[in-house]
C-alpha positions in Angstrom: -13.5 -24.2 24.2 -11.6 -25.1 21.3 -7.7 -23.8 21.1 -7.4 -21.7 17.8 -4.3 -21.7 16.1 -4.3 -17.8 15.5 -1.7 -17.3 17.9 0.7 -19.9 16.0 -0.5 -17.8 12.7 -0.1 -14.3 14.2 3.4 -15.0 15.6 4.8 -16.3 12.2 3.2 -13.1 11.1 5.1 -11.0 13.6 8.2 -12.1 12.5 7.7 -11.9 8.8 11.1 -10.5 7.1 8.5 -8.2 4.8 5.3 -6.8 5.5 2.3 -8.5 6.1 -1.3 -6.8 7.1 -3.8 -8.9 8.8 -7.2 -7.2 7.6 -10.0 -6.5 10.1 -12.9 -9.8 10.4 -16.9 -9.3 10.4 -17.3 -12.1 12.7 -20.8 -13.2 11.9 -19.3 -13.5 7.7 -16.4 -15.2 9.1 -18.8 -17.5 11.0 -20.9 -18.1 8.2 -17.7 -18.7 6.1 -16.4 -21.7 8.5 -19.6 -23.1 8.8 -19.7 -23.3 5.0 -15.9 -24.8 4.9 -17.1 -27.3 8.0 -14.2 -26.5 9.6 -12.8 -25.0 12.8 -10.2 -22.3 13.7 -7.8 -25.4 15.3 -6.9 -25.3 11.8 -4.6 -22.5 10.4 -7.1 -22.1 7.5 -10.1 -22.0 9.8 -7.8 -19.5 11.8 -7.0 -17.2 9.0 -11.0 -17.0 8.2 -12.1 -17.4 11.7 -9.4 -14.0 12.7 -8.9 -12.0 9.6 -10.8 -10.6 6.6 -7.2 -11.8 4.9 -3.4 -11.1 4.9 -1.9 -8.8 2.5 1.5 -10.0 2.5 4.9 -8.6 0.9 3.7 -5.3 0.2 0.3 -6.8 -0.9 2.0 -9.1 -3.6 0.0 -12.0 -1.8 -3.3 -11.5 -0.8 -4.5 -14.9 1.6 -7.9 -15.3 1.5 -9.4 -15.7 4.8 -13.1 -14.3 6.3 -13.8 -11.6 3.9 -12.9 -7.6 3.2 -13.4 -4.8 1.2 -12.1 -5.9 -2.3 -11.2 -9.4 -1.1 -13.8 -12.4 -1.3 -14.3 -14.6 1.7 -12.7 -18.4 0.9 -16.3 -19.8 0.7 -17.2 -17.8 -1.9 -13.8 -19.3 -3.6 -15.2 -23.2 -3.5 -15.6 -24.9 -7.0 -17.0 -28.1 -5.8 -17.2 -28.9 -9.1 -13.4 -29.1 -10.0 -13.1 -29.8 -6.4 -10.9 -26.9 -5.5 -11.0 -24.2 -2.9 -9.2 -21.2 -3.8 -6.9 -20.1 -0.6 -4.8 -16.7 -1.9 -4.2 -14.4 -5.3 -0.9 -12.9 -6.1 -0.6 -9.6 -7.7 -0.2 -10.8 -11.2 -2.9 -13.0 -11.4 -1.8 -16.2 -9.8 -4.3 -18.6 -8.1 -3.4 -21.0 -5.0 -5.7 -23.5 -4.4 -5.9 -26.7 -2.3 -7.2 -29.3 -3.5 -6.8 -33.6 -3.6 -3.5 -34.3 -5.8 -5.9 -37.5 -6.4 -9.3 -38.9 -5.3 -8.7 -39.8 -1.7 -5.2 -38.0 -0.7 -4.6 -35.5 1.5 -5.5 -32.1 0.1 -2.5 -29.9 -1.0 -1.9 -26.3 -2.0 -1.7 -25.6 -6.2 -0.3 -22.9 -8.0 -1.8 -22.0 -11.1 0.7 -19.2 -12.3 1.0 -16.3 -15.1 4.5 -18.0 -16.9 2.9 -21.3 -17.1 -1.0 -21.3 -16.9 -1.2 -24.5 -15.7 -1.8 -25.9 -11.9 1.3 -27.4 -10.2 1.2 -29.2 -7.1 3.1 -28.0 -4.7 3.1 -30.8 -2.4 2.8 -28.9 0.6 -0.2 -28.7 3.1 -2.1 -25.6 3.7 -0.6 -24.6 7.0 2.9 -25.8 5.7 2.5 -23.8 2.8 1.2 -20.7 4.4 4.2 -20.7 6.9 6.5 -21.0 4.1 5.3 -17.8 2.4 4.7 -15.8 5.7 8.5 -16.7 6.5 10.0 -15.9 3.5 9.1 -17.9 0.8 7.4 -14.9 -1.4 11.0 -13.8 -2.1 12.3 -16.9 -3.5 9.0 -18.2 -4.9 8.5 -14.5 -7.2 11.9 -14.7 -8.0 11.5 -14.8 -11.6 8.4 -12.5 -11.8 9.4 -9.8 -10.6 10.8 -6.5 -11.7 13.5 -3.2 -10.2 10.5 -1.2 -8.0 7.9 -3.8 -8.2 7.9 -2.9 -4.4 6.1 1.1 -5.0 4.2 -0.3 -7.9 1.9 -3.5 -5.8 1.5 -1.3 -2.9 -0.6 1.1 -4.9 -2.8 -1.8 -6.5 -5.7 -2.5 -4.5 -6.8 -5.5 -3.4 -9.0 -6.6 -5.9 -6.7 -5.1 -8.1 -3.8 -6.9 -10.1 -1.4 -6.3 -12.5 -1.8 -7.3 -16.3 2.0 -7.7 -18.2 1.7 -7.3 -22.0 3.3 -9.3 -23.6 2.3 -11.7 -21.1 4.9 -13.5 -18.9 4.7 -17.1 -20.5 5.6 -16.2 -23.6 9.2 -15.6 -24.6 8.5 -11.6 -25.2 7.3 -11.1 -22.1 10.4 -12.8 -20.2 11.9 -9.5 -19.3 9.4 -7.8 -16.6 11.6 -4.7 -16.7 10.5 -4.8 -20.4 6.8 -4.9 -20.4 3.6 -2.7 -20.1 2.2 -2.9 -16.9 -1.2 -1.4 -16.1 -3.4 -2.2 -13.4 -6.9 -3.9 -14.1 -9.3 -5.6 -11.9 -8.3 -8.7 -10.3 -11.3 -11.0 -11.1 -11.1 -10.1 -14.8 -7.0 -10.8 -14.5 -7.9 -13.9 -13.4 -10.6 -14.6 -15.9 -8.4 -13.6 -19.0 -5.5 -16.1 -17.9 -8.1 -18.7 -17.7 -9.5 -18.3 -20.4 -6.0 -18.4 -22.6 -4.6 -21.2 -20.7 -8.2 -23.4 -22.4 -7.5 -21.6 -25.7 -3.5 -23.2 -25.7 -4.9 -26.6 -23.8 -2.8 -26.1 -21.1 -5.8 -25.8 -18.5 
């Protein structure tokens, strides 16, 4: 039988400085869903589909994709084999992390595409790197400049497939000042969409 790397994931979990909520599997979606990746739970992405239905992590600020839940899609369902990208987690405000090739042939590594600059930046960092980094910490320092006095209260009354739309947006120079802006919760997917969609409009995408 194959060793799963869960137990790596779940103790890095355990010892998270915020809070993180491993959300229940369906093991016959999670199945499906690694059979659709072709990978295996050795991995700590095949582990966090294989063993969760996601994370929510720092108050829900994060939300790693992993088998499938209520309000969060499965990672399979995230694959754009198209542009070559497989979305791996959504933050609150919209944000996408993806990994994908930096270029044809490399390793794969995790992207941010982000609110303040609506364009995909390589992080150079593999997935299980990557997803250590944030369970340990990294949320804190990686927000640092998105964030706002009581955002705490505020995410962990969004839902999952909620987010949170800022008006005037964060990436322009209006909408620097969180503490300034509207905030108003919308439905994640058409968060998502709309940041797309004016990233294409300014060429940035």
């Amino acid at each position: 039988m194959e060793q799963s790397a869960w137990p790596a994931v779940s103790a890095v979990v355990a010892a998270a400085p915020y809070p993180v909520e491993v959300l229940p599997v369906d093991p016959e979606r999670a199945a499906t869903c690694l059979t659709a990746l072709g990978i295996t739970t050795r991995s700590w992405l095949g582990a966090v589909v294989g063993d969760s239905g996601g994370l929510l992590v720092d108050h829900g600020w994060l939300r790693v994709l992993g088998g499938g839940h209520d309000g969060l899609p499965d990672v399979a369902a995230m694959l754009d084999p198209e542009a070559g990208r497989l979305v791996v987690a959504f933050d609150v405000l919209g944000g996408q992390f993806a990994w994908l090739p930096a270029q044809p042939g490399a390793a794969p590594t995790v992207h941010y595409f982000g609110p303040d600059h609506l364009a995909w930046q390589d992080l150079e960092l593999g997935y299980g790197v990557w997803l250590e980094a944030m369970l340990a910490g990294g949320v804190t320092s990686f927000y640092e400049d998105l964030r706002w006095p009581g955002w705490e209260t505020e995410v962990a009354g969004v839902a999952p497939d909620e987010g949170i739309s800022l008006w005037p947006p964060p990436w322009t120079r209006e909408g620097n000042d969180l503490s300034a802006v509207s905030r108003k919760a919308i439905p994640l997917a058409e968060l998502v969409s709309a940041q797309q969609d004016v990233a294409r409009q300014l060429g940035f995408h």
